[in-house]
C-alpha positions, 0 to 999 in steps of 0.5 A: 520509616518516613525515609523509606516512604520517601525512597518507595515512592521516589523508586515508583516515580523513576519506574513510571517515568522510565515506563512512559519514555519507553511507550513514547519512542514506540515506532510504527514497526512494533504497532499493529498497522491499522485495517484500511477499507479498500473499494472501487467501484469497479472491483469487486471482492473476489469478482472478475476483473472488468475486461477494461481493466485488463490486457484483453481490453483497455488496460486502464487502472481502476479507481481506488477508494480507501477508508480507516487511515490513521489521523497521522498519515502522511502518505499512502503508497499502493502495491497491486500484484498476482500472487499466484504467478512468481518469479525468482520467489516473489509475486508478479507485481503490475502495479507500484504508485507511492508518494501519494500525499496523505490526504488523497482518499483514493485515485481516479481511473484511467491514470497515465503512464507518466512517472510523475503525476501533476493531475488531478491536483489532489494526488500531484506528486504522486509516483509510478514506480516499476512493475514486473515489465519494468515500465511505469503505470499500470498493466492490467491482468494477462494470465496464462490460460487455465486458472483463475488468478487473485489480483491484489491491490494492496494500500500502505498508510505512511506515517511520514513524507518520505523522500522517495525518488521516481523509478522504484520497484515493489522490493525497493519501495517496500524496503523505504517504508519499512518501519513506516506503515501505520495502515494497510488494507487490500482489495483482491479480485479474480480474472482467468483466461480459458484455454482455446479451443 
């Protein structure tokens, strides 16, 4: 009777510690991405786009805000899009920044359009990648005339400092930081150019 005491108790070990190793190798893939709080205070939600923002004015980026990032995040990269014009299948894209070190709480307005930004020091290194003009930084709402059209930003928190090089596009960087995102929030305001006449 011991024995089998001794071999019950020894089988609930193995099952335990088979169970713990498994819950440990769990990655960011098979998690739920936390909601990150994403403001500007410009954008508002699902209000109108300021016409400096826009290609009717200066065309200057926005600065961004976000808030409920893991404790673990080593990056942050940004996607910022027009679901509601789609080429080949996909949403335009007008914005790909990525490489933003995980400590930034969010990015200053009127960025360059350098591929590689050196300031200001808390984003250094961060990375402009292609937007659906192919170029790099920011273009700002240009919709055809009729309807209003949502402009999404969207941030990713990373869980890891990933390598990734300059001239990235929305399909390539979302593809390096598969199985990386531990967070994720989005901010969607509204632009619409009236029909002339």
């Amino acid at each position: 009777m011991r024995l089998a005491n001794v071999f019950y108790a020894a089988l609930l070990l193995s099952v335990a510690t088979a169970s713990t190793d498994a819950t440990a190798t769990v990655d960011a893939s098979e998690q739920t991405p936390a909601t990150l709080t994403v403001t500007s205070p410009t954008l508002k939600a699902n209000e109108v786009v300021p016409i400096d923002h826009t290609a009717d004015g200066k065309n200057t980026s926005p600065a961004l805000m976000w808030s409920g990032a893991p404790a673990n995040t080593k990056q942050f990269a940004l996607v910022y899009d027009d679901p509601d014009v789609v080429f080949g299948g996909q949403t335009f894209v007008h914005w790909v920044v990525y490489k933003i070190p995980g400590t930034a709480k969010g990015l200053p307005a009127d960025l360059p359009m350098d591929a590689v930004l050196t300031a200001p020091p808390d984003i250094a290194g961060t990375i402009q990648g292609l937007s659906g003009f192919k170029r790099t930084g920011y273009r700002g709402p240009a919709p055809p005339p009729g309807k209003p059209h949502h402009y999404t930003w969207t941030v990713y928190a990373l869980d890891a400092e990933l390598p990734l090089e300059p001239g990235l596009n929305r399909n390539q960087l979302m593809e390096a930081i598969k199985g990386h995102i531990i967070g994720q929030g989005s901010l969607v305001a509204i632009y619409e150019r009236k029909p002339k006449g």
